[in-house]
MMTF fields as JSON, N, C-alpha, C and O atoms, coordinates in Angstrom:
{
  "mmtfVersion": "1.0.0",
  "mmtfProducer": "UNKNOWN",
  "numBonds": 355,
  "numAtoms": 356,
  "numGroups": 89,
  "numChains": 1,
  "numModels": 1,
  "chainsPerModel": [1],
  "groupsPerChain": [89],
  "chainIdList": ["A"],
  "bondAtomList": [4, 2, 8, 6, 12, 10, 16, 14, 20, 18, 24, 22, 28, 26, 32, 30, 36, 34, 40, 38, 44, 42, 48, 46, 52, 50, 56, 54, 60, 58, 64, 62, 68, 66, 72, 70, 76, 74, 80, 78, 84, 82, 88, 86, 92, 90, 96, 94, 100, 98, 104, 102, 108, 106, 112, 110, 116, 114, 120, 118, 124, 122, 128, 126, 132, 130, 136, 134, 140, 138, 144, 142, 148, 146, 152, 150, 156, 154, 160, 158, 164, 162, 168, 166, 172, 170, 176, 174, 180, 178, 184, 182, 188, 186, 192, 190, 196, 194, 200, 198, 204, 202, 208, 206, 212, 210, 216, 214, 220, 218, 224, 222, 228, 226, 232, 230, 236, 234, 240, 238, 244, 242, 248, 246, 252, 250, 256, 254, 260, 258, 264, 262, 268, 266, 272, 270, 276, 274, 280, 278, 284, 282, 288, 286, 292, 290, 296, 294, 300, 298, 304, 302, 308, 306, 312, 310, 316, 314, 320, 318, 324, 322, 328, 326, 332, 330, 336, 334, 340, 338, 344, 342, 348, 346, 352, 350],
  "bondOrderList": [1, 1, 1, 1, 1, 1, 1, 1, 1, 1, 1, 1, 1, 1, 1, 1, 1, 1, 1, 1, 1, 1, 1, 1, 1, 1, 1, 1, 1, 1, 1, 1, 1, 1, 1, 1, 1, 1, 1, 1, 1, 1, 1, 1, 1, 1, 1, 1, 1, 1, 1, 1, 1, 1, 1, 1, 1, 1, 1, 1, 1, 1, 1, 1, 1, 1, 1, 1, 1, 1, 1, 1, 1, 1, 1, 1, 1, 1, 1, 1, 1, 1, 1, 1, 1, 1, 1, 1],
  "groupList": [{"groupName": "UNK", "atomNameList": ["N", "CA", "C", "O"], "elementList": ["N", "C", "C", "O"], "formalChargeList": [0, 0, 0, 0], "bondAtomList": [1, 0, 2, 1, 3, 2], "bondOrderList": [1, 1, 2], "singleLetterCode": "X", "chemCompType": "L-PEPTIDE LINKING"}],
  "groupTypeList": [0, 0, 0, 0, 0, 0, 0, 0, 0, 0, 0, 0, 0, 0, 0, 0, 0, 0, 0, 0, 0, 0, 0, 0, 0, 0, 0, 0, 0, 0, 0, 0, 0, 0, 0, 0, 0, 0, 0, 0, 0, 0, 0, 0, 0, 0, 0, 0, 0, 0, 0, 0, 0, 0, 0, 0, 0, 0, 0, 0, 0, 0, 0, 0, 0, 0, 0, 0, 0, 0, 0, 0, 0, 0, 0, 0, 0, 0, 0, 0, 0, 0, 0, 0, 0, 0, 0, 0, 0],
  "groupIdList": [1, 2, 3, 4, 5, 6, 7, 8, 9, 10, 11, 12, 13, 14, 15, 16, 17, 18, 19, 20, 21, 22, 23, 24, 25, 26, 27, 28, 29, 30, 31, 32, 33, 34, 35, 36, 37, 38, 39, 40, 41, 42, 43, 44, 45, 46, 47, 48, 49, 50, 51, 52, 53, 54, 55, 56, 57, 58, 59, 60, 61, 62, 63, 64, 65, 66, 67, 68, 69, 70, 71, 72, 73, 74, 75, 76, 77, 78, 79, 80, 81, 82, 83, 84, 85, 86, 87, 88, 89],
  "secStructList": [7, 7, 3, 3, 7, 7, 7, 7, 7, 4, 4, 4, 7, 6, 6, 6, 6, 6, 1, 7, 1, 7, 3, 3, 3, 3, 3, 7, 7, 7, 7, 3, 3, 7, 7, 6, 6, 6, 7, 7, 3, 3, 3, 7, 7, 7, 3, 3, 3, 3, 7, 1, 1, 1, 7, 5, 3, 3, 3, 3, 6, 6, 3, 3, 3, 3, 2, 2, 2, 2, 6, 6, 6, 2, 2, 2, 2, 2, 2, 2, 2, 2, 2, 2, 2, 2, 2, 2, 7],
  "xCoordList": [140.076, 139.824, 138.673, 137.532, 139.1, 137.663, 137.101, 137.847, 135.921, 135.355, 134.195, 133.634, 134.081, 133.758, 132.402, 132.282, 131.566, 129.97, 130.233, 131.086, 129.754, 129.527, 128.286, 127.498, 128.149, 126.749, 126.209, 126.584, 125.004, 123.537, 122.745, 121.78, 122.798, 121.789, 121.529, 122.42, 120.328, 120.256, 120.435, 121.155, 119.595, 119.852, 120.815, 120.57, 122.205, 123.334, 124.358, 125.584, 123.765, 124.727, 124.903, 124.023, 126.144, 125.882, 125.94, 126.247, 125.575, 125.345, 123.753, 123.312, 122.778, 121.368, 121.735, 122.435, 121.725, 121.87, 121.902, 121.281, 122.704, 122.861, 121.616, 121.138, 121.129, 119.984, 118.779, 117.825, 118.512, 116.935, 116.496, 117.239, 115.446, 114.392, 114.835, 114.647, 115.364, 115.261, 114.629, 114.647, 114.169, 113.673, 114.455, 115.136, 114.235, 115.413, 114.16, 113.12, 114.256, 114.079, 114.128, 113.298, 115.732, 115.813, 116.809, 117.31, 117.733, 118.767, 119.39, 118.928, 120.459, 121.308, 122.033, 122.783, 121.96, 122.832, 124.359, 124.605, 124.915, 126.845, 127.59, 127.094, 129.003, 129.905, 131.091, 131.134, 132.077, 133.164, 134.424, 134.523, 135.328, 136.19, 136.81, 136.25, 138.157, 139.109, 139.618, 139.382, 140.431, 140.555, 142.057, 142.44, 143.2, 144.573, 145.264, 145.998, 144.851, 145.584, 145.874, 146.754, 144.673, 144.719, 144.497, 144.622, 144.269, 144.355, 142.604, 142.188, 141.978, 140.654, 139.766, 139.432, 139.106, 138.179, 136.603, 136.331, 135.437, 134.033, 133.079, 133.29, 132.256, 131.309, 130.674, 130.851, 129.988, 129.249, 127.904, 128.222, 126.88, 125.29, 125.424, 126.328, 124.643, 124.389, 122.583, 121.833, 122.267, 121.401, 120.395, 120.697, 119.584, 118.761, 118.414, 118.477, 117.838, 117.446, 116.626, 116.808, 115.63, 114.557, 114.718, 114.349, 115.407, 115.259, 114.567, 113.897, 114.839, 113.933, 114.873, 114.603, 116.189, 117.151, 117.728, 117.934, 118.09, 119.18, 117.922, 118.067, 116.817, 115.966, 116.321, 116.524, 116.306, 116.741, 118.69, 119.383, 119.002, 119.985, 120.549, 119.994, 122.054, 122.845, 123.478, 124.137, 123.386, 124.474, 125.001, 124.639, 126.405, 127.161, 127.814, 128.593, 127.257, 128.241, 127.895, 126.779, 128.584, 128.445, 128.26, 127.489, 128.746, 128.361, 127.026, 126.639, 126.648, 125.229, 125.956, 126.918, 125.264, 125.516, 123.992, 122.987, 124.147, 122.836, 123.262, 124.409, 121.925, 122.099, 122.595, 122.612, 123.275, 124.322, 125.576, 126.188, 125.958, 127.329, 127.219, 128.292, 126.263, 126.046, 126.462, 127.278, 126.082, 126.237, 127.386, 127.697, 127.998, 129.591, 130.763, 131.929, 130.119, 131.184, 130.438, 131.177, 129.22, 129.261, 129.933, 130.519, 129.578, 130.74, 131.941, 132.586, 132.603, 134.06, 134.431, 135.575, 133.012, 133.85, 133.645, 134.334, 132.273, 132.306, 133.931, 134.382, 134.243, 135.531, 136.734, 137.307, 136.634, 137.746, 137.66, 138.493, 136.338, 136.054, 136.719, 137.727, 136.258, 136.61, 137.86, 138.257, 138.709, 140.353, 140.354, 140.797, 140.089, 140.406, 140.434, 141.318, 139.239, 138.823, 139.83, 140.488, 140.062, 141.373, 142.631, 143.483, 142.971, 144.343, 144.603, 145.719, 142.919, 143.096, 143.338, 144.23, 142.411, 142.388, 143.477, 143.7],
  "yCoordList": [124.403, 123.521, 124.1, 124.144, 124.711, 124.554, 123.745, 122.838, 123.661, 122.704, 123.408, 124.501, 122.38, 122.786, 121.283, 120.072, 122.697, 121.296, 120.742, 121.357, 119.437, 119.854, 119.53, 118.678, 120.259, 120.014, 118.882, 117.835, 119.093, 118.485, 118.782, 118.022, 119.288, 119.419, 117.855, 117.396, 117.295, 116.047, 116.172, 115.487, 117.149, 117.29, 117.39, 117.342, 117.554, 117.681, 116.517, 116.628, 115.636, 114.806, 113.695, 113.111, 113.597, 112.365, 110.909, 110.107, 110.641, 109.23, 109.092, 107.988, 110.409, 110.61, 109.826, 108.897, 109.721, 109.62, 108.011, 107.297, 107.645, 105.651, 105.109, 104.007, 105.911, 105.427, 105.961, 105.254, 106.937, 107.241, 107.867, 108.401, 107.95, 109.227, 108.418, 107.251, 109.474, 108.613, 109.366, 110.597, 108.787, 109.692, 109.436, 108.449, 110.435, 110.228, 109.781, 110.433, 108.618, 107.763, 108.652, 109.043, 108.602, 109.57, 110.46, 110.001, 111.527, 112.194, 112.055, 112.439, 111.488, 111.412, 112.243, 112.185, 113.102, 114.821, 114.585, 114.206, 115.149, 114.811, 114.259, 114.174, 113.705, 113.38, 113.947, 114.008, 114.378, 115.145, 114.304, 113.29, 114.473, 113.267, 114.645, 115.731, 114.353, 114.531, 114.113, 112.951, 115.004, 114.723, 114.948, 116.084, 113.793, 113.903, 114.951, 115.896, 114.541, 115.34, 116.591, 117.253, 116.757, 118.76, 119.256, 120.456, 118.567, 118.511, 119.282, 119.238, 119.703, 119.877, 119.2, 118.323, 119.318, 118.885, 119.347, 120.528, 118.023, 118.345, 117.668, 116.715, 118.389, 117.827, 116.752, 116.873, 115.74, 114.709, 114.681, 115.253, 114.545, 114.631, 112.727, 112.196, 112.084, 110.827, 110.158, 109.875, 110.048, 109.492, 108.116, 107.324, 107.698, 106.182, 106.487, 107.701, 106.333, 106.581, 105.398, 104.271, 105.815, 104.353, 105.106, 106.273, 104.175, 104.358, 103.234, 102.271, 103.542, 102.628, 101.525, 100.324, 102.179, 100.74, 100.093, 98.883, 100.832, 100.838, 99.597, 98.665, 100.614, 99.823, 101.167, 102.349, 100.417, 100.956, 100.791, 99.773, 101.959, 102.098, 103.575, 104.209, 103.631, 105.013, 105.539, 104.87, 107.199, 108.237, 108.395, 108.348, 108.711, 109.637, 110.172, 109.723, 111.527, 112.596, 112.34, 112.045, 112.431, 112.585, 110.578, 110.128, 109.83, 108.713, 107.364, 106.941, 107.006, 105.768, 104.112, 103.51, 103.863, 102.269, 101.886, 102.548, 100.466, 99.696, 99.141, 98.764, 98.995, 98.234, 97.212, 97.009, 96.023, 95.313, 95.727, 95.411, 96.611, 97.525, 98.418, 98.761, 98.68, 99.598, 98.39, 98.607, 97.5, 96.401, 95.549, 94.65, 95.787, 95.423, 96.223, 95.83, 97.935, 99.333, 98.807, 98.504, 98.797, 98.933, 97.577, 97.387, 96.657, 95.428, 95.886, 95.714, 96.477, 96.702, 98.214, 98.668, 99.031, 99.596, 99.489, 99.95, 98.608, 97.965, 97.089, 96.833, 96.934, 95.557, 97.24, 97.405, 98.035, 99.006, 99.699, 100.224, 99.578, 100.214, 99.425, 99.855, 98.104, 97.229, 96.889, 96.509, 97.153, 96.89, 98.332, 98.238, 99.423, 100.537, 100.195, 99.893, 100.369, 99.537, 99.081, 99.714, 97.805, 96.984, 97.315, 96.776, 98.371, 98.972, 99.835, 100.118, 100.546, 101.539, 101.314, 101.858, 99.854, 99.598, 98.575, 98.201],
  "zCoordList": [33.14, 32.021, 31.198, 31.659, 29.51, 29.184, 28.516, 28.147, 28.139, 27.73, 26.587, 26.665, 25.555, 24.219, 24.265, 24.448, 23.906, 23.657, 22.671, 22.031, 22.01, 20.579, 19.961, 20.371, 18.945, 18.464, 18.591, 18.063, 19.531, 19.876, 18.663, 18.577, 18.089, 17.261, 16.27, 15.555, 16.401, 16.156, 14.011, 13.285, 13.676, 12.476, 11.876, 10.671, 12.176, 11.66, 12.208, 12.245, 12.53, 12.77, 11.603, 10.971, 11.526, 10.246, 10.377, 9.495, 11.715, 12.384, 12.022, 11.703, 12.089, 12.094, 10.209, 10.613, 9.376, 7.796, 7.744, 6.957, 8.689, 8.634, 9.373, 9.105, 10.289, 11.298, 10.912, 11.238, 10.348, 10.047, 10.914, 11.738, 10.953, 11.696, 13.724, 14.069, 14.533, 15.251, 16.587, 16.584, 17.531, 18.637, 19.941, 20.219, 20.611, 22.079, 22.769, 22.674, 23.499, 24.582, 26.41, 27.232, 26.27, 27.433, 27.518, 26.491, 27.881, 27.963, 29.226, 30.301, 29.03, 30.201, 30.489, 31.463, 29.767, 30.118, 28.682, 27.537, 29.897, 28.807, 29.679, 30.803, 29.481, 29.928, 29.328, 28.1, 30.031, 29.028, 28.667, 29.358, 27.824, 27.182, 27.181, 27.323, 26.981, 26.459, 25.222, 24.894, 24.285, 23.173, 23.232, 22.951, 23.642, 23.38, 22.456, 22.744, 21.378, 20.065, 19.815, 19.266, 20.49, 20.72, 22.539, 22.781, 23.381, 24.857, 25.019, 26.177, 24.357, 24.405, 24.726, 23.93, 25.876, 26.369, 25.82, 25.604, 25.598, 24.57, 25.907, 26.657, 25.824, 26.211, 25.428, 24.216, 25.798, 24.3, 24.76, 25.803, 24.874, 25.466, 25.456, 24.811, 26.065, 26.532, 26.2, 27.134, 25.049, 24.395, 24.603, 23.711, 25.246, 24.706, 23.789, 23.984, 22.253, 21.107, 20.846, 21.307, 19.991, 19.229, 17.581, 17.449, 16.133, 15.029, 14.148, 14.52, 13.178, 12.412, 12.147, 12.112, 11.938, 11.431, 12.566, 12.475, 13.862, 14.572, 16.154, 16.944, 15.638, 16.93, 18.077, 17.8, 19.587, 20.772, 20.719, 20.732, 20.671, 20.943, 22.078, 22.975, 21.358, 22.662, 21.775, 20.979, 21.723, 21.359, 22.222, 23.397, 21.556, 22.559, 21.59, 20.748, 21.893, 20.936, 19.585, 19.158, 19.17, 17.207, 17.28, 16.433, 17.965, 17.796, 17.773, 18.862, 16.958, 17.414, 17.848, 17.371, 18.64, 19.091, 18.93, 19.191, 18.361, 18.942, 19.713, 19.954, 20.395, 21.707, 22.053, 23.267, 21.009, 21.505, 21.914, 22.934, 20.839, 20.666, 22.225, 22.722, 22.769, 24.185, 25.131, 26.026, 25.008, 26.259, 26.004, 26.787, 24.987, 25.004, 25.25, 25.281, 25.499, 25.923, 27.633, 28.57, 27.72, 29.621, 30.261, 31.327, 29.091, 30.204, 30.083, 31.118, 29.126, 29.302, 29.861, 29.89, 30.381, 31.365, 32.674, 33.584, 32.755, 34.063, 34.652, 35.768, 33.739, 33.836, 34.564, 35.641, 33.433, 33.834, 34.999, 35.737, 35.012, 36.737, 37.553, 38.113, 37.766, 38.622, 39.022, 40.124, 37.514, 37.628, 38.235, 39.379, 37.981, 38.845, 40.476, 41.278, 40.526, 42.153, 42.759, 43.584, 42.356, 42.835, 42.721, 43.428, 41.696, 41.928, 42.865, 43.3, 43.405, 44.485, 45.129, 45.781, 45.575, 47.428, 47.698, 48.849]
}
């Protein structure tokens, strides 16, 4: 499988343009996705962020969440975990 980073570079992202000056909090490394359309697999880097508009929020990848928008993706993949779980066992 290979796998394609994609730009980390915080300056070129155009999520950085809606949010303002923003600083990383902490780095959670990457997680890799798959991209159907073309079967290419990206690495995305895993973000806490503090901005001026956004507050404390999460990147991932070329993407920004504020922190409500973050705690409405972990309940629903906490939920998908869980249905996983139970389909296993």
């Amino acid at each position: 499988m290979e796998t394609r980073k994609l730009d980390s570079n915080r300056n070129t992202r155009k999520a950085r343009d809606m949010s303002g000056k923003s600083t990383t909090l902490y780095d959670f490394g990457t997680v890799t996705a798959r991209i159907d359309a073309t079967g290419e697999y990206v690495e995305l880097p895993v973000r806490m962020t503090l901005t001026g508009k956004l507050g404390i929020g999460v990147e991932v990848g070329p993407l920004s969440l504020s922190i409500n928008d973050s705690k409405v993706l972990a309940s629903i993949l906490d939920e998908i975990n869980n249905r996983a779980d139970w389909s296993e066992s």
